[in-house]
N, CA, C, O and CB atoms as a CASP TS submission, in Angstrom:
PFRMAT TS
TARGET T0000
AUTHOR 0000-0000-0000
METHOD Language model
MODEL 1
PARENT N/A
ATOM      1  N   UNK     1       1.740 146.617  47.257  1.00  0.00           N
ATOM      2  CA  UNK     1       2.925 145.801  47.138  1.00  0.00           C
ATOM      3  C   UNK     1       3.942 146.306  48.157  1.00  0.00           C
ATOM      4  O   UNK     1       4.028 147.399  48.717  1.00  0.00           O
ATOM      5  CB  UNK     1       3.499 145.840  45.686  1.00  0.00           C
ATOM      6  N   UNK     2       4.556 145.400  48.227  1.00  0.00           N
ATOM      7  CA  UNK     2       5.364 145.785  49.687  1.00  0.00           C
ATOM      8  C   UNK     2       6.984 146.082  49.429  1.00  0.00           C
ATOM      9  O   UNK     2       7.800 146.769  50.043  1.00  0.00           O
ATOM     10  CB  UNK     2       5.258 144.343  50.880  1.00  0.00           C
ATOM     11  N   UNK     3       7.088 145.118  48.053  1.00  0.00           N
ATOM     12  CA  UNK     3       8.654 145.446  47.295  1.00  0.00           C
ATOM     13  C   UNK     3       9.352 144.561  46.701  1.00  0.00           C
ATOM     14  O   UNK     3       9.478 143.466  47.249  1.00  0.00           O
ATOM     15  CB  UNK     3       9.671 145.877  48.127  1.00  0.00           C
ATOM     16  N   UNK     4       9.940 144.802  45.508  1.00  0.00           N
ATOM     17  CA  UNK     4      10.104 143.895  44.721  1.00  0.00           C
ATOM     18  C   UNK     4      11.446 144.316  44.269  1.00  0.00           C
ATOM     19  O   UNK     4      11.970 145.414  44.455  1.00  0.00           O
ATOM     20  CB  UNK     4       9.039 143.726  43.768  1.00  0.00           C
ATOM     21  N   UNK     5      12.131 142.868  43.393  1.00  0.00           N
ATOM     22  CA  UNK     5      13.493 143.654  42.836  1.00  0.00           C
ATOM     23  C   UNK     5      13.709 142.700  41.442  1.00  0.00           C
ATOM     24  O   UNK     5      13.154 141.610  41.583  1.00  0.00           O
ATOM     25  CB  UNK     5      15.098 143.580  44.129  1.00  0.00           C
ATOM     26  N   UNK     6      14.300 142.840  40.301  1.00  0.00           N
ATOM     27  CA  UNK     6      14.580 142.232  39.398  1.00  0.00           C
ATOM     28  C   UNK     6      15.928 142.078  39.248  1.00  0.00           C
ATOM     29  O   UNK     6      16.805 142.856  39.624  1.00  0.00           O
ATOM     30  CB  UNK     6      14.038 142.654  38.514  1.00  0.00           C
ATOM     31  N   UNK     7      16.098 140.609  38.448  1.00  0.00           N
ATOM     32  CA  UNK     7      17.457 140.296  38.593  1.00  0.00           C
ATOM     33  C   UNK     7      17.750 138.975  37.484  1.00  0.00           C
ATOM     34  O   UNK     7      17.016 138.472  36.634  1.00  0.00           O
ATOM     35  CB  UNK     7      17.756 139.930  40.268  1.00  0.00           C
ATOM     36  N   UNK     8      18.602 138.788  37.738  1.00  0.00           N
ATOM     37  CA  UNK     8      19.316 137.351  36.487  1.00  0.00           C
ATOM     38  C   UNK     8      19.664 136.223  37.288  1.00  0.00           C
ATOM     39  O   UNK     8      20.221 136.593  38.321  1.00  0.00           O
ATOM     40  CB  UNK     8      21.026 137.731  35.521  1.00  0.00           C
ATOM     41  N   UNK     9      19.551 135.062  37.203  1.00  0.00           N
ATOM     42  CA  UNK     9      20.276 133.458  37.735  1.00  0.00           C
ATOM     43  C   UNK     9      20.513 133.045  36.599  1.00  0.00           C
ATOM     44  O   UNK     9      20.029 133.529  35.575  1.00  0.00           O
ATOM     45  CB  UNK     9      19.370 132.216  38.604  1.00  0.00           C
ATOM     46  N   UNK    10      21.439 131.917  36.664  1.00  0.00           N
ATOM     47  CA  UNK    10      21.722 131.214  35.472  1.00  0.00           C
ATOM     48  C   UNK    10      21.960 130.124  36.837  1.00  0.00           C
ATOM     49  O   UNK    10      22.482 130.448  37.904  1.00  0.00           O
ATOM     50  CB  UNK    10      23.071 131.794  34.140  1.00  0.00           C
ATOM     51  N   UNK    11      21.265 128.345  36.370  1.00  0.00           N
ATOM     52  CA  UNK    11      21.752 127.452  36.960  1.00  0.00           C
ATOM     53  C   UNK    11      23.489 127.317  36.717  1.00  0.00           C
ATOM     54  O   UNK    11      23.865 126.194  37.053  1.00  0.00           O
ATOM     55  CB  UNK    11      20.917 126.352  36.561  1.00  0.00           C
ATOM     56  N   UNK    12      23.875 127.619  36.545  1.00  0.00           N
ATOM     57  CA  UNK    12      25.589 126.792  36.242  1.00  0.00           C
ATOM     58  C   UNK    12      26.415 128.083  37.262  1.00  0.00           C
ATOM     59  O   UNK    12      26.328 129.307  37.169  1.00  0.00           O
ATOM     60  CB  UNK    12      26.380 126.790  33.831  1.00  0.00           C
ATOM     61  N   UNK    13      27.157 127.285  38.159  1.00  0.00           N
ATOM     62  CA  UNK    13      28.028 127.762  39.366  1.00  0.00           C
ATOM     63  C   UNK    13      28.864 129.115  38.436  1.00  0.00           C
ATOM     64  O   UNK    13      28.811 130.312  38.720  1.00  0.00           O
ATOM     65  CB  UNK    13      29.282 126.241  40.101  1.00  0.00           C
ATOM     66  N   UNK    14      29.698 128.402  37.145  1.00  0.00           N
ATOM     67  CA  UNK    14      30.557 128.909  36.662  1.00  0.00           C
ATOM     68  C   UNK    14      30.233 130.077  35.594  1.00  0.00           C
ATOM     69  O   UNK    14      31.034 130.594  34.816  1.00  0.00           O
ATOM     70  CB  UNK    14      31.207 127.941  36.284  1.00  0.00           C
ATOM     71  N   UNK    15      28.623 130.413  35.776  1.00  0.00           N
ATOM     72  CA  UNK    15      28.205 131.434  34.836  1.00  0.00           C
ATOM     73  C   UNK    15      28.846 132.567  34.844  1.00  0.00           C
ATOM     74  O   UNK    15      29.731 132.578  35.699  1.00  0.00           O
ATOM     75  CB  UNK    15      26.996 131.751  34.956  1.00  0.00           C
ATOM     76  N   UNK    16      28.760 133.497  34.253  1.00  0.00           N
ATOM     77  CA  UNK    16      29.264 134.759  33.595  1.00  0.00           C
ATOM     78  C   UNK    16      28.544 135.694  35.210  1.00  0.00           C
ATOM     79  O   UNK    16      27.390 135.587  35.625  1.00  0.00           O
ATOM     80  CB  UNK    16      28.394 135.168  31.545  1.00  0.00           C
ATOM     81  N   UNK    17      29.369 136.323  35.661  1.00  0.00           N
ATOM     82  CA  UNK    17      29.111 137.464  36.979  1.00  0.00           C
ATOM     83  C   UNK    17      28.506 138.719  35.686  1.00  0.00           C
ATOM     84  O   UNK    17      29.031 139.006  34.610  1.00  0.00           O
ATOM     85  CB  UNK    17      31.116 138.092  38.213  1.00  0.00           C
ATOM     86  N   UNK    18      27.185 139.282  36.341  1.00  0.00           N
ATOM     87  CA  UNK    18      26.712 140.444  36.447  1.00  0.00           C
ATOM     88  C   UNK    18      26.348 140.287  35.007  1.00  0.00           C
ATOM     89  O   UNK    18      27.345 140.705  34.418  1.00  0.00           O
ATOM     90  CB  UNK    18      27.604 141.608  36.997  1.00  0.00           C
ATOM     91  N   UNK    19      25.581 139.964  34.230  1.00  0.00           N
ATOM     92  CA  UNK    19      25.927 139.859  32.798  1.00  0.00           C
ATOM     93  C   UNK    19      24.644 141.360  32.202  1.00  0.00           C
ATOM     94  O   UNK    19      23.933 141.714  33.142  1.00  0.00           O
ATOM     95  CB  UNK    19      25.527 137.797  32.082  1.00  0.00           C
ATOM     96  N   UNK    20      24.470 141.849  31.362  1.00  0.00           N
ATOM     97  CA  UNK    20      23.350 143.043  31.336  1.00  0.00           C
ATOM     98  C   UNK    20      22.676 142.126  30.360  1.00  0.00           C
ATOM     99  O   UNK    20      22.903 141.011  29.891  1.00  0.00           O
ATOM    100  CB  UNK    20      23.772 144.844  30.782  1.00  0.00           C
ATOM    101  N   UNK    21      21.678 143.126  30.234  1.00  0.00           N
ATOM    102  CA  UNK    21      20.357 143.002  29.820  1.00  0.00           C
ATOM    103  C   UNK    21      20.219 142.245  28.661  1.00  0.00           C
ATOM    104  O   UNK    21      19.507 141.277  28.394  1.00  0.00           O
ATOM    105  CB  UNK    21      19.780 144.199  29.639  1.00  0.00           C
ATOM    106  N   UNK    22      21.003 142.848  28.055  1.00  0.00           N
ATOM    107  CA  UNK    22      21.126 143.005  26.244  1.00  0.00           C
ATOM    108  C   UNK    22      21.849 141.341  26.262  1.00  0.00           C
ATOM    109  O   UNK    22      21.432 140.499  25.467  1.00  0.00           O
ATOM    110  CB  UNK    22      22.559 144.759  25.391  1.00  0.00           C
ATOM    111  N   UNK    23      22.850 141.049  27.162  1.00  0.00           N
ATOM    112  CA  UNK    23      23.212 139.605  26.991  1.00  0.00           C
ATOM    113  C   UNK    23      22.194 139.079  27.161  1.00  0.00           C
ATOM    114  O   UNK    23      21.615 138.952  26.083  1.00  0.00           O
ATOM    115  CB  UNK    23      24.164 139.003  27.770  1.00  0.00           C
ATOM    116  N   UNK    24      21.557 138.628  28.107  1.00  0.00           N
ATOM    117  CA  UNK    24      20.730 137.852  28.480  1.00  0.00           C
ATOM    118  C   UNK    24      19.852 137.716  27.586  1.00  0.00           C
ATOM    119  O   UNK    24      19.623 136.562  27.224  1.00  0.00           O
ATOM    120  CB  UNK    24      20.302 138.107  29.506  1.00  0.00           C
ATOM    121  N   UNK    25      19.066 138.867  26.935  1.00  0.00           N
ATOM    122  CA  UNK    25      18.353 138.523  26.164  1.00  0.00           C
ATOM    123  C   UNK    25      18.557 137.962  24.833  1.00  0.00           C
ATOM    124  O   UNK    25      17.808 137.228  24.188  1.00  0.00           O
ATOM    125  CB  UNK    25      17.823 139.275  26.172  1.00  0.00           C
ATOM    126  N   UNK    26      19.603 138.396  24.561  1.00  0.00           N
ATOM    127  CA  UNK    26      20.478 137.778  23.252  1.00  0.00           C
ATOM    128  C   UNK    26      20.594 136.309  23.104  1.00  0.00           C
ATOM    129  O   UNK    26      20.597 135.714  22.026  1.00  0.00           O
ATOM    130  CB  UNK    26      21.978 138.234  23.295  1.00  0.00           C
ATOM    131  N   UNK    27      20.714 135.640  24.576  1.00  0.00           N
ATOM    132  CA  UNK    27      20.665 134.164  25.048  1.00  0.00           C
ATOM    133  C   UNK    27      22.614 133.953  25.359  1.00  0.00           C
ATOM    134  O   UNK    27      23.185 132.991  25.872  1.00  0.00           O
ATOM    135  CB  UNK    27      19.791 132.895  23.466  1.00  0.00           C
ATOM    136  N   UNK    28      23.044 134.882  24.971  1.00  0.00           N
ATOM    137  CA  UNK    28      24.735 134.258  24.893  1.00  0.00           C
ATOM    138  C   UNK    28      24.966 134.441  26.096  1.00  0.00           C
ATOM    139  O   UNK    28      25.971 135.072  26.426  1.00  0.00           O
ATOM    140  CB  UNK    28      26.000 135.001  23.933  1.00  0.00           C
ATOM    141  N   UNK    29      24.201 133.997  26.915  1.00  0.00           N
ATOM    142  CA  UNK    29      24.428 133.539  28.911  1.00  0.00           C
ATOM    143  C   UNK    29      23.379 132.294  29.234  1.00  0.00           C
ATOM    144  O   UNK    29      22.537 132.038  28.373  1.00  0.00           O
ATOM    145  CB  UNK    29      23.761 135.217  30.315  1.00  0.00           C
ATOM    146  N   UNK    30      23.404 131.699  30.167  1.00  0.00           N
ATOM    147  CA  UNK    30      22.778 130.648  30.949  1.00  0.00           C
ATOM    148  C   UNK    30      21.593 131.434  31.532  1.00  0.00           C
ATOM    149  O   UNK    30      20.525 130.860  31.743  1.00  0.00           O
ATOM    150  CB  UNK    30      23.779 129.952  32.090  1.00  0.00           C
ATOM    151  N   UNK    31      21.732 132.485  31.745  1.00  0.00           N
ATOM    152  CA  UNK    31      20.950 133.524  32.893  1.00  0.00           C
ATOM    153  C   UNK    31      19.386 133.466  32.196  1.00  0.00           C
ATOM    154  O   UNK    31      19.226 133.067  31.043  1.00  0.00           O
ATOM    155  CB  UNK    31      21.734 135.509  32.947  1.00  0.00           C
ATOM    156  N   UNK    32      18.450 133.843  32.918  1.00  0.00           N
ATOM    157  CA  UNK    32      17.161 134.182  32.762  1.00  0.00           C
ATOM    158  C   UNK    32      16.893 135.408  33.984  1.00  0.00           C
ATOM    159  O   UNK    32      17.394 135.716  35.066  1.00  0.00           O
ATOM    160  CB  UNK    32      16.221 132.770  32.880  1.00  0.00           C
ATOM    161  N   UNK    33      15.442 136.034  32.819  1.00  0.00           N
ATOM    162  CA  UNK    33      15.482 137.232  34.293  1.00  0.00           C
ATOM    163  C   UNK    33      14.352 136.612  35.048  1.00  0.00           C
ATOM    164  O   UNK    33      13.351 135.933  34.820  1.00  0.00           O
ATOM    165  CB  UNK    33      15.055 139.236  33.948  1.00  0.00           C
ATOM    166  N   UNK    34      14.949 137.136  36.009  1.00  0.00           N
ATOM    167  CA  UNK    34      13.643 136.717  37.476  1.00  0.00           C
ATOM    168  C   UNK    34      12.737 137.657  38.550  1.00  0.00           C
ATOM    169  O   UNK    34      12.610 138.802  38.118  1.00  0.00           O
ATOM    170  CB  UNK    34      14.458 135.928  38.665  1.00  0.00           C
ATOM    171  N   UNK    35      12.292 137.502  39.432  1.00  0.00           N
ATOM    172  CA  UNK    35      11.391 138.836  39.968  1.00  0.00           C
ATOM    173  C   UNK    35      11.274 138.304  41.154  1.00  0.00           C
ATOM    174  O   UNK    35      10.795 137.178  41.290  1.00  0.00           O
ATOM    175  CB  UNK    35       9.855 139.296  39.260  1.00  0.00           C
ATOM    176  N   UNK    36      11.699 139.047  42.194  1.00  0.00           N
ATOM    177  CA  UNK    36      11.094 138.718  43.936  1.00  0.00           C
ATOM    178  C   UNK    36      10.158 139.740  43.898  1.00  0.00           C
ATOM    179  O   UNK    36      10.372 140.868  43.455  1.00  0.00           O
ATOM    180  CB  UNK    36      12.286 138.943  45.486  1.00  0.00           C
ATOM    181  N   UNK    37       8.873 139.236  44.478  1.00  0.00           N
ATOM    182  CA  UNK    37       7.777 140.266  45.136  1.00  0.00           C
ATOM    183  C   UNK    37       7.323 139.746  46.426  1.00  0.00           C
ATOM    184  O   UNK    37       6.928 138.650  46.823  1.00  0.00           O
ATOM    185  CB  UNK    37       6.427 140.481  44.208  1.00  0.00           C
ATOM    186  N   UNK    38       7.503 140.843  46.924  1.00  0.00           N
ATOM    187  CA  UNK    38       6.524 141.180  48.287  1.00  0.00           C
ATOM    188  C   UNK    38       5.382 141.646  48.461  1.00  0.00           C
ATOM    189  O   UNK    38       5.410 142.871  48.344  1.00  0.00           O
ATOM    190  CB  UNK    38       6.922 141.928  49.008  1.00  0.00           C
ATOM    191  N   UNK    39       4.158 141.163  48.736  1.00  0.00           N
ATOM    192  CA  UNK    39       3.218 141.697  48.585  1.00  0.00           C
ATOM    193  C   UNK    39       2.375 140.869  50.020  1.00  0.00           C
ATOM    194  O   UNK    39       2.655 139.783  50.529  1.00  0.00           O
ATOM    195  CB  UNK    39       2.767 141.588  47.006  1.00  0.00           C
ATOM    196  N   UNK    40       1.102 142.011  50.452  1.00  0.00           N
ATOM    197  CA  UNK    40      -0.069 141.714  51.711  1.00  0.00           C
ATOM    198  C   UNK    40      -0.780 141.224  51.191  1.00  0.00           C
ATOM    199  O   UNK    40      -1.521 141.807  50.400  1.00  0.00           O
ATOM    200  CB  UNK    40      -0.800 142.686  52.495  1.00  0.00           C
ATOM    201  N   UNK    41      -0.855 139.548  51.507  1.00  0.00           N
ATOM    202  CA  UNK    41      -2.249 139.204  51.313  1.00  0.00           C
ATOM    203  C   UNK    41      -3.357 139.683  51.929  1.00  0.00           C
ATOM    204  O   UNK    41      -4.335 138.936  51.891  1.00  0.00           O
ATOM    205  CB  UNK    41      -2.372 138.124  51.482  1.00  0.00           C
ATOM    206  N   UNK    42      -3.490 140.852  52.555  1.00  0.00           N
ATOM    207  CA  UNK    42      -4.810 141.141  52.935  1.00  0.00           C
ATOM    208  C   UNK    42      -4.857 142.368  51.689  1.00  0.00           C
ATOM    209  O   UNK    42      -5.961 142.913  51.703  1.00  0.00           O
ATOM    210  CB  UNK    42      -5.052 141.610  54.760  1.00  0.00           C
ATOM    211  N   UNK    43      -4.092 142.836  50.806  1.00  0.00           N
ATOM    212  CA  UNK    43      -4.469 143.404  49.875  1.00  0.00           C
ATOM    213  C   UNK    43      -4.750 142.705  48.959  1.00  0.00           C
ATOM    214  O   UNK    43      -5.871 142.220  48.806  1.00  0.00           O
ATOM    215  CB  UNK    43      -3.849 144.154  49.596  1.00  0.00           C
ATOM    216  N   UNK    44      -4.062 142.581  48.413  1.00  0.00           N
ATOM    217  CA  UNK    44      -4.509 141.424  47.151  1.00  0.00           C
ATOM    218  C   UNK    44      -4.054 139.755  47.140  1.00  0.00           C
ATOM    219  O   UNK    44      -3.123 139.160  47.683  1.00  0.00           O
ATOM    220  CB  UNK    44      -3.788 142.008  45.698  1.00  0.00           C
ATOM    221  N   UNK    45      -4.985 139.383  46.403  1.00  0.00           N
ATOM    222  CA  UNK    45      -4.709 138.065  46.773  1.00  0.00           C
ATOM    223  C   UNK    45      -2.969 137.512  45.405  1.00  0.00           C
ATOM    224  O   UNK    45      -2.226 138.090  44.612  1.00  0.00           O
ATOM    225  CB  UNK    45      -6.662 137.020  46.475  1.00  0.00           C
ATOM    226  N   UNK    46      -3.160 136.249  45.896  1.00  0.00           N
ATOM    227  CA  UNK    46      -1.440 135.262  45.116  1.00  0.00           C
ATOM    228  C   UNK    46      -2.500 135.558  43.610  1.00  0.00           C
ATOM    229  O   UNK    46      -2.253 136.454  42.803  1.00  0.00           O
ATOM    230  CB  UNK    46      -0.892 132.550  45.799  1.00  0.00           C
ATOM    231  N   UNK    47      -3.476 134.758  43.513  1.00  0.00           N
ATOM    232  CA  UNK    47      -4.459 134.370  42.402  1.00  0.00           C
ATOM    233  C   UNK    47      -4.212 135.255  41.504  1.00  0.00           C
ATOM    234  O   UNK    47      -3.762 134.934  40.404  1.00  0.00           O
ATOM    235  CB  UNK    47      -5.928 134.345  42.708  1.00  0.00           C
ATOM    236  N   UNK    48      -4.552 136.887  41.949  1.00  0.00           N
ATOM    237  CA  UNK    48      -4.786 137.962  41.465  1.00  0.00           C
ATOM    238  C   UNK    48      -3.468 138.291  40.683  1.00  0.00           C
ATOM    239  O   UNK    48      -3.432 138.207  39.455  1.00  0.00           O
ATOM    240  CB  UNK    48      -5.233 138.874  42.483  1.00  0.00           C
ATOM    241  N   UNK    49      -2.306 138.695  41.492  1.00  0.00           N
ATOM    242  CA  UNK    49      -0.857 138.488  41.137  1.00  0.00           C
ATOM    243  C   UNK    49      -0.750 137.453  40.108  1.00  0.00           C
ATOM    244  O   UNK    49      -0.442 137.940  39.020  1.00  0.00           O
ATOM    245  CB  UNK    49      -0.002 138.083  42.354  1.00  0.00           C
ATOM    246  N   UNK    50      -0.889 136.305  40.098  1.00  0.00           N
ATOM    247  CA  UNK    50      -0.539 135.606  39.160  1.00  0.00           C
ATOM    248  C   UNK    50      -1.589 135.342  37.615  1.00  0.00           C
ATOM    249  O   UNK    50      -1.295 134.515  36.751  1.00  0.00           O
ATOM    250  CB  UNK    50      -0.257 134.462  39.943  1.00  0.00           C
ATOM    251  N   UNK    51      -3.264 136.586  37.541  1.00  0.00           N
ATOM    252  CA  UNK    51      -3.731 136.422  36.346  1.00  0.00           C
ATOM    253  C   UNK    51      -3.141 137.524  35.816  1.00  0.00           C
ATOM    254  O   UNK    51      -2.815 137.469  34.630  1.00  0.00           O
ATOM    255  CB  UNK    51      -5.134 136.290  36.198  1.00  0.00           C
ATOM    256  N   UNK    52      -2.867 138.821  36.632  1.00  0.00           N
ATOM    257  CA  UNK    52      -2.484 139.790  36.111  1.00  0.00           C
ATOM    258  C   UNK    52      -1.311 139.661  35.605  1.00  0.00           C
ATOM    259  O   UNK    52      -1.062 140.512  34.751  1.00  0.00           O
ATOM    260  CB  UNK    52      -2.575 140.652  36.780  1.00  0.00           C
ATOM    261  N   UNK    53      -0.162 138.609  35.896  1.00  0.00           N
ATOM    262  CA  UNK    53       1.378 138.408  35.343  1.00  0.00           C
ATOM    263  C   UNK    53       1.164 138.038  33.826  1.00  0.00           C
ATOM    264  O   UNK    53       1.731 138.628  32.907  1.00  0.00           O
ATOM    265  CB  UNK    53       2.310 137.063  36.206  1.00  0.00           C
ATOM    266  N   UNK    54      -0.007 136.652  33.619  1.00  0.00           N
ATOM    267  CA  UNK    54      -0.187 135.892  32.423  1.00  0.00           C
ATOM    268  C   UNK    54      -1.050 137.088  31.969  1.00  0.00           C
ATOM    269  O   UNK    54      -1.147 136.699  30.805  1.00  0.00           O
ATOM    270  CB  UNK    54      -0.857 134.260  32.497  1.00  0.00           C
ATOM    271  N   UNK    55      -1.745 138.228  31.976  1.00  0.00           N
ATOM    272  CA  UNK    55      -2.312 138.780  30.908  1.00  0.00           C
ATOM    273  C   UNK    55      -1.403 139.732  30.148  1.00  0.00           C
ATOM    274  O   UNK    55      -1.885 140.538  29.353  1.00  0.00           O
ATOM    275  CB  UNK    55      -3.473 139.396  31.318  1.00  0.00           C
ATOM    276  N   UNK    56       0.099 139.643  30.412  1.00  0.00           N
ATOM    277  CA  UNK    56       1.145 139.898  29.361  1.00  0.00           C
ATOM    278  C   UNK    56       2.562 139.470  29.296  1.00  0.00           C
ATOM    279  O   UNK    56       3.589 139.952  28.819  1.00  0.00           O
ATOM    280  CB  UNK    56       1.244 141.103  29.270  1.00  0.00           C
ATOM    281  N   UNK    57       2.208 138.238  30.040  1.00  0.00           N
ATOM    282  CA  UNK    57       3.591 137.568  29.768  1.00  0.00           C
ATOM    283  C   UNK    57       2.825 136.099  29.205  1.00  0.00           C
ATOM    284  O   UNK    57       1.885 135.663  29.870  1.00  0.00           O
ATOM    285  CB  UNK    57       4.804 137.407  31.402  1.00  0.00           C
ATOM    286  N   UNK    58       3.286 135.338  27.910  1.00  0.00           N
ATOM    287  CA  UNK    58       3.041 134.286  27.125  1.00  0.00           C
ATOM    288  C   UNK    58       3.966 133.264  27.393  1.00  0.00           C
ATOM    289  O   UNK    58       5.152 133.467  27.135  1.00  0.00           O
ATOM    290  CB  UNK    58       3.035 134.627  25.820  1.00  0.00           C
ATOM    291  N   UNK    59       3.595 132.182  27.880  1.00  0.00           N
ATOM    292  CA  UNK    59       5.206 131.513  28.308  1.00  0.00           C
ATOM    293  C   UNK    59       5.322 130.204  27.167  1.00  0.00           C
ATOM    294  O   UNK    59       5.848 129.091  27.151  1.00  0.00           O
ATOM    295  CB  UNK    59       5.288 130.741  30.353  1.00  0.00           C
ATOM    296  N   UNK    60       4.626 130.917  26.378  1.00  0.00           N
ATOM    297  CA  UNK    60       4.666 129.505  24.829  1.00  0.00           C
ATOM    298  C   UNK    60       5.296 130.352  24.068  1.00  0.00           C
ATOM    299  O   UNK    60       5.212 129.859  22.943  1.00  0.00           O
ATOM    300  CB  UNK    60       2.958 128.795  23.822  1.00  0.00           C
ATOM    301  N   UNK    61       5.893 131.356  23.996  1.00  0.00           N
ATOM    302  CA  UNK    61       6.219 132.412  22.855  1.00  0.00           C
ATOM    303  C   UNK    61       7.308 131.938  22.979  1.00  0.00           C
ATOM    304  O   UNK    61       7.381 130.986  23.756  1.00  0.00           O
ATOM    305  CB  UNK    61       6.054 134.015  22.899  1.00  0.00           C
ATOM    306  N   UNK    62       8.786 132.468  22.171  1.00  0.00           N
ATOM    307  CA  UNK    62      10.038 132.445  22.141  1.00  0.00           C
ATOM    308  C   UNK    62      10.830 132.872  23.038  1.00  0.00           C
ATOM    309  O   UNK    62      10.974 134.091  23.121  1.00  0.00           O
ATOM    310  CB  UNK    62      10.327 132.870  21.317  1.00  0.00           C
ATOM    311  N   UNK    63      11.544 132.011  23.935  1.00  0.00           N
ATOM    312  CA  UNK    63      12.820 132.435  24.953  1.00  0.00           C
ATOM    313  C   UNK    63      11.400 133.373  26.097  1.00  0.00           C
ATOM    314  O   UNK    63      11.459 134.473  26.646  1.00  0.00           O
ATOM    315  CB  UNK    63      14.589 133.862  23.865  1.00  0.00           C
ATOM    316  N   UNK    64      10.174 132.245  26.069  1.00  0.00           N
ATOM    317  CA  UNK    64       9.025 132.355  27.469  1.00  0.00           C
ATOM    318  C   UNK    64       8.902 134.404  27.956  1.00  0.00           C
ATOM    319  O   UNK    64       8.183 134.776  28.883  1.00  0.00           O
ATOM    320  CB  UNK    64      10.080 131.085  29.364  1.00  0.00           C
TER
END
């Protein structure tokens, strides 16, 4: 992997700046967390990255 960073968006312009963890997950923000990765496809492939994400993230469960 080449580098990655985690972080929060909320669609709405007028959302709450910098909000932590514990909000977000609580839901009392717009925000969701999100993930940039960098990674060589001559190491591993997108495919690979994306069975290994779904073998522990459920996106039918509660608040995905």
């Amino acid at each position: 992997m080449l580098g990655w960073s985690v972080g929060f968006m909320s669609p709405k312009e007028d959302a709450q700046k910098n909000p932590t963890y514990r909000e977000v997950c609580k839901g009392s923000t717009t925000h969701v967390e999100v993930l940039s990765l960098r990674f060589n496809s001559n190491v591993v492939q997108y495919e690979e990255l994306v069975k290994f994400f779904f073998t522990f993230h459920d996106p039918t469960t509660f608040n995905k």
